[in-house]
N, C-alpha and C positions, 0 to 999 in steps of 0.2 A: 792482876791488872787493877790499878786503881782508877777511878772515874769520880770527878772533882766538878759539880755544875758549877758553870760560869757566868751561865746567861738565861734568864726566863723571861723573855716579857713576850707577851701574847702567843704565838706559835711560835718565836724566834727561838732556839735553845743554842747554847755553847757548853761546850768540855773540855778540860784538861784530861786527858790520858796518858798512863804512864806506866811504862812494860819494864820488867825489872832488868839488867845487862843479862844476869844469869840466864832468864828464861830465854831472853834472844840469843845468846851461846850455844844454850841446848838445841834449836830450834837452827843454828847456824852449822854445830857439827852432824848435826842429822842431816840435813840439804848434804852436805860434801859427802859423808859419806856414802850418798846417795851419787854423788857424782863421780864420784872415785872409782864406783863398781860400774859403772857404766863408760868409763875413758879407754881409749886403746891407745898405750903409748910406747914406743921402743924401747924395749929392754924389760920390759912386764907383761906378762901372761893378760889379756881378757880378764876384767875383773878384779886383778889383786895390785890394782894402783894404789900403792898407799893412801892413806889420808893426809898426808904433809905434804905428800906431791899436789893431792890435788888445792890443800890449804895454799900452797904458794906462787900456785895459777888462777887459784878461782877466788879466791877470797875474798874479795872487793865487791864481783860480781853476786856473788854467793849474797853477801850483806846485805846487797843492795834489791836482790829479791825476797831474799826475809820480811827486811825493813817493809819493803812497798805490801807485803801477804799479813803480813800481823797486824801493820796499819788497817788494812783492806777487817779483816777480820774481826779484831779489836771493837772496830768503831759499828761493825753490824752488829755485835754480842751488846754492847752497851747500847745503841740505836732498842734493840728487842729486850732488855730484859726492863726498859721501861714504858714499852707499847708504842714506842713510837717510831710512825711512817716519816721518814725522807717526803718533802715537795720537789725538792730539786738534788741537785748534786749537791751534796757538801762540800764548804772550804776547808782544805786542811792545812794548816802550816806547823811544820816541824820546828819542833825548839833543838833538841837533842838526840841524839840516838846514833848519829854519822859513823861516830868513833867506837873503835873496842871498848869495850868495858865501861861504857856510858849508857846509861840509861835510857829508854825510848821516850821522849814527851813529845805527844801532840797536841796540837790546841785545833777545836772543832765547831767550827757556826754550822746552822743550820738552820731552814724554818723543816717545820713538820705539818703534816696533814691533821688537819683538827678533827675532832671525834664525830663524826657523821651519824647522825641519827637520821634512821628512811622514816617519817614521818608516815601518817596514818594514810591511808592511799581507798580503803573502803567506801570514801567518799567522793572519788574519781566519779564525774560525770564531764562528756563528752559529745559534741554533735559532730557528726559526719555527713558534711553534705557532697551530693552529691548531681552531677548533669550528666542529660543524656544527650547523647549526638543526633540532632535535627536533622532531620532532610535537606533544610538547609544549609546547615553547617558543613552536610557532606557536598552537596550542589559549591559552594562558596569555592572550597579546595579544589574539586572537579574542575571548576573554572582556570580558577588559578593554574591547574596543570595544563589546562588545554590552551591556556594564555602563553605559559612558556614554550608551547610545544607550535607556536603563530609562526608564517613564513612573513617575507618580505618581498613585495613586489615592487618594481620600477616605477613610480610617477610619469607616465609620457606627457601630462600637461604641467605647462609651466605655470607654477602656483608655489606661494611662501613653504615655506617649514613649518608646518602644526604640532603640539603636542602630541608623541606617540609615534610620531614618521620618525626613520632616521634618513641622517642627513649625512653622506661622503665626502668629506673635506681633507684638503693639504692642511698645514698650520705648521709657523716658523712663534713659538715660543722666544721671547727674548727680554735682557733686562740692561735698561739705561740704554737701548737700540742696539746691543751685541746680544746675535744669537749664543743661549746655553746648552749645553751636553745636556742630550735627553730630550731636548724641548720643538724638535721637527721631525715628523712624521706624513709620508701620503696617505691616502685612500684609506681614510680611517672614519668608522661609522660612528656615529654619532646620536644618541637616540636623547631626542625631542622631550624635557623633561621625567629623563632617568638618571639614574645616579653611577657613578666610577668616574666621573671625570673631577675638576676642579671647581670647587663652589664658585658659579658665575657663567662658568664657561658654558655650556650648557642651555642655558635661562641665554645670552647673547647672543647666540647664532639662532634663536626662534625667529621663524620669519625673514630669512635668506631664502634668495630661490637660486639652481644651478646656474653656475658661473657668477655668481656675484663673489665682490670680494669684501673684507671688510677688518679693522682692527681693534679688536674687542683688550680691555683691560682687566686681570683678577689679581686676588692676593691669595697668595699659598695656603693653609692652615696654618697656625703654629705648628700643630706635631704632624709636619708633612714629613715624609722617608729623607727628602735630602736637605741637610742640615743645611747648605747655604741657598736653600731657596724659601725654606719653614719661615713664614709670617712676612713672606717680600712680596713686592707687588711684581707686575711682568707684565708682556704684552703680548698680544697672537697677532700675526698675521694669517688671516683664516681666508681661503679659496673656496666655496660650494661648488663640488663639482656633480653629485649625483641624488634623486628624491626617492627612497621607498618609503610604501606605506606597511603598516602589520594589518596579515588578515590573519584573523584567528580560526584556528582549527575548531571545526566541526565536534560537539561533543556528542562523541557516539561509535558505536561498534569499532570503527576504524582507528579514530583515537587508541581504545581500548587496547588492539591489535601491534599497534604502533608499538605500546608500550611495554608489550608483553603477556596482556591475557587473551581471551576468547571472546569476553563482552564484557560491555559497559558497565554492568550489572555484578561482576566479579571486582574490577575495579573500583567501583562503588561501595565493595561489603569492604576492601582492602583500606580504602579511605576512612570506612566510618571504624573500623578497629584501629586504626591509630589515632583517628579522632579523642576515641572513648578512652586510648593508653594516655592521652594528653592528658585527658579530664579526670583520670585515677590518678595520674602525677600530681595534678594539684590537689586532688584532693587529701590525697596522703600528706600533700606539704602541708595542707590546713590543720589538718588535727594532728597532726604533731607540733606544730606550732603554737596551740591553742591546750595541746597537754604539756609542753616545756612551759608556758604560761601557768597552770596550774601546779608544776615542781616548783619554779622561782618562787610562787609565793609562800610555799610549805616550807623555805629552806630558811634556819635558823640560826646558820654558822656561818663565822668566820672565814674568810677565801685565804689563802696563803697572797703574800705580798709580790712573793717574787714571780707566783705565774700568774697574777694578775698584771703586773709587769709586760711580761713578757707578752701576754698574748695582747696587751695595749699595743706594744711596739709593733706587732704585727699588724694588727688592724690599721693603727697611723700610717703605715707604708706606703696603703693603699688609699686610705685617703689623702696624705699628701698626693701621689698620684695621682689622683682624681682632680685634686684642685688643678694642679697644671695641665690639665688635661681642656679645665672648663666642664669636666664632669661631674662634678659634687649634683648632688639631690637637693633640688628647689627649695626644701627645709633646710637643707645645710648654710646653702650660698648666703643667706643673712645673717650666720653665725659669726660673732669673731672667734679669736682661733682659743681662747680661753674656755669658751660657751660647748664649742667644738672637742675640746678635751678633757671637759667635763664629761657629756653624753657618751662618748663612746669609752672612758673610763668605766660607767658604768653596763656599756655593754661588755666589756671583758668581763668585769666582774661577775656578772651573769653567768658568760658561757662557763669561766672557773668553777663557778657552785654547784650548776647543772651537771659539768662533765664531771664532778666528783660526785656527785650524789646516785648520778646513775651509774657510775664505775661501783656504788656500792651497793646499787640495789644489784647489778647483775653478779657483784661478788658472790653476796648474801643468797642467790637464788640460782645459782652453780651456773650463770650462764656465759656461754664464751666461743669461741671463735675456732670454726675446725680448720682444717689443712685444707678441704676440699674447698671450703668456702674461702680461704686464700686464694685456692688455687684459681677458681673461679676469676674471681676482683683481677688476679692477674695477667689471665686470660681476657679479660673484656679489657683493662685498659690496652693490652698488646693492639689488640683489634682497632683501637683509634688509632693507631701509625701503618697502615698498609705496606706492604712490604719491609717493612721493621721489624715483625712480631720477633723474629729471633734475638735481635738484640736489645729488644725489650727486657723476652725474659733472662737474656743472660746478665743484663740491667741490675732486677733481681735479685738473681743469682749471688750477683757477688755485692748487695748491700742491703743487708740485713735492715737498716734503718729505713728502706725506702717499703718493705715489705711490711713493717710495721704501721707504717703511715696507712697504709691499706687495711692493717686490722682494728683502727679508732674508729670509723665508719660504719663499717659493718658489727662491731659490738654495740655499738650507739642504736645503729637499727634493729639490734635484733630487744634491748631489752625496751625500746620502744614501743616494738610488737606486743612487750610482754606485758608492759602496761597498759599497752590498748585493750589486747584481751582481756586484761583485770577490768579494766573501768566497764562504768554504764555506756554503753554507748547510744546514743539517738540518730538514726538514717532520719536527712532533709533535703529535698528534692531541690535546688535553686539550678538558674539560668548561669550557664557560660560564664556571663557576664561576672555575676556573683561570686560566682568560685574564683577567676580571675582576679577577684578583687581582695589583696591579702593584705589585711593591715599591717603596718609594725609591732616588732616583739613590743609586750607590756615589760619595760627595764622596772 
């Protein structure tokens, strides 16, 4: 094998390679008659198929998986015997090799992964703070549950529609005075300052009492579900035909019973443990946030170009997305779109550096990803599709690539752990509020 550099600038490499005919002959009559002992054809024993028979059937085919194996092989041999890792796939394009007795040339780009040094890590300091679930905080949620767990009584006096009452109405939806598909419904409630309905609609029947009628005006969302109604204006014909008010359930024993325990007091410990799983969620987000902030600034190498690329294009997806949405982040929205892909250029680049560096400290320190702990991740997402789980995992089952998306995470986490363990760490008591409050990555 000869191997001819073509190309060096920064990580980018190229080669010419080139397999002599000879070796691929040798390499092409070994295959057949590799195939020849294994054919069963009429008029030949099991086994003793010629090789000219099989040469006169399989030939082409035969080449054509050589070709694509020596390629494959060729180009890892020379990839390794000059230490260098693939970033992505490599382009290959053939010059020669189709025909008999021609020589194999390829020509091969590539970026590679640059030499990663794990920088000095003994100097890891770290604050882990941390909140505790108040009485309050538990009371706050208690509420909450005992607010959604409210009935509805009848209003028997004749009085407007208040915040918080709902209200029974017909409504004849319509655009340019023709009723649309979808857009009339009876005896449908209506609740005084809540949300599922259409921005407006809602806010304009406040202050109707039963039996009024009245024709309120809104406009769809942009990204409303049906395309010919998204960003149109319309009109209700709205009927009130019934008033209840919410009384709220009693917090206490019966509540508790209601829901499933014995007392209030068991429902209460059940609140404040997920209270407190909320408060170690974030708090886990924090210091790993604040130790990814501490890797970026240790990292001294170069990102390859092409998966900085690539994970740019991903991120933009979603903020394009987002723009049409009207969802961009308050700091975004004054950006133009230049300013805008500058910054998050340099968030790709980031997460490229980090997820190489920590791919090589867990290299470096044998850590990695079991089967159970797959098994696990595959098991918990199953669990988000209820009555799916089967064909979740047969999902799975038959794509390997989706199983692997599952083990980036979970290796990311574990050698996260393993830095945490390494560093100093300092426990700091703050409020809710505090922990709640997570800045952005330092880019």
């Amino acid at each position: 094998m000869q191997v001819t550099e073509t190309l060096s600038e920064g990580l980018k490499r190229g080669f010419t390679i080139t397999i002599p005919a000879a070796d691929l002959q040798t390499k092409q009559d070994a295959r057949l008659k590799e195939v020849a002992a294994g054919l069963t054809l009429p008029g030949f024993r099991p086994g003793k198929v010629p090789v000219s028979v099989a040469r006169q059937r399989y030939s082409a085919a035969v080449r054509a998986e050589v070709l694509e194996q020596t390629v494959s092989e060729s180009l890892q041999s020379a990839l390794e015997e000059r230490g260098f890792r693939p970033a992505g796939q490599p382009q290959v394009d053939l010059v020669s090799g189709q025909e008999d007795g021609s020589d194999l040339v390829f020509k091969v780009e590539t970026e590679i992964l640059p030499e990663i040094t794990v920088p000095d890590l003994s100097d890891l300091s770290l604050t882990r703070l941390k909140a505790v679930a108040s009485d309050e905080a538990v009371d706050k949620v208690v509420a909450d549950i005992a607010k959604r767990q409210r009935n509805f009584e009848k209003v028997e006096e004749v009085r407007p529609a208040a915040k918080g009452d709902i209200l029974t109405v017909d409504f004849v939806g319509k655009r340019d005075g023709v009723p649309f598909d979808g857009g009339t419904a009876d005896d449908v409630n209506v609740e005084i300052g809540g949300e599922g309905f259409i921005p407006g609609f809602a806010e304009q029947i406040e202050g109707m009492t039963p039996g009024e009628e009245k024709i309120i005006t809104v406009t769809f969302p942009e990204n409303y579900g049906a395309e010919e109604l998204a960003g149109k204006e319309a009109t209700f014909d709205i009927k009130a035909k019934e008033l209840k008010k919410a009384v709220d359930a009693p917090v206490d024993d019966e509540l508790a019973k209601k829901l499933g325990f014995e007392t209030l007091e068991q429902l209460r410990d059940l609140v404040r443990k997920q209270v407190e799983g909320e408060y170690e969620q974030l708090t886990r987000l924090r210091i790993k946030r604040d130790l990814l902030d501490a890797l970026a600034a240790k990292t001294v190498f170069a990102a390859p170009e092409g998966m900085v690329d690539a994970e740019f294009n991903q991120i933009w997806q979603r903020v394009e997305s987002d723009r049409k949405a009207d969802q961009l982040d308050d700091e975004d929205k004054g950006k133009d779109e230049e300013t805008l892909r500058a910054d998050y250029r340099k968030i790709a680049e980031r997460r490229v550096k980090l997820g190489l560096l920590l791919a090589e400290i867990g290299r470096k320190n044998a850590i990695t990803v079991t089967q159970d702990e797959l098994g696990r991740a595959m098991r918990a997402e199953a669990m988000r599709y209820q009555g799916q789980e089967q064909q979740v995992f047969q999902f799975f089952q038959n794509n390997p690539q989706a199983v692997e998306s599952l083990r980036g995470p979970i290796f990311e986490n574990k050698v996260v752990d393993y830095l945490i363990e390494l560093a100093k760490v300092e426990d700091k008591e703050v409020t809710p509020e505090e922990l709640s409050d997570i800045p952005p990555a330092n880019i």
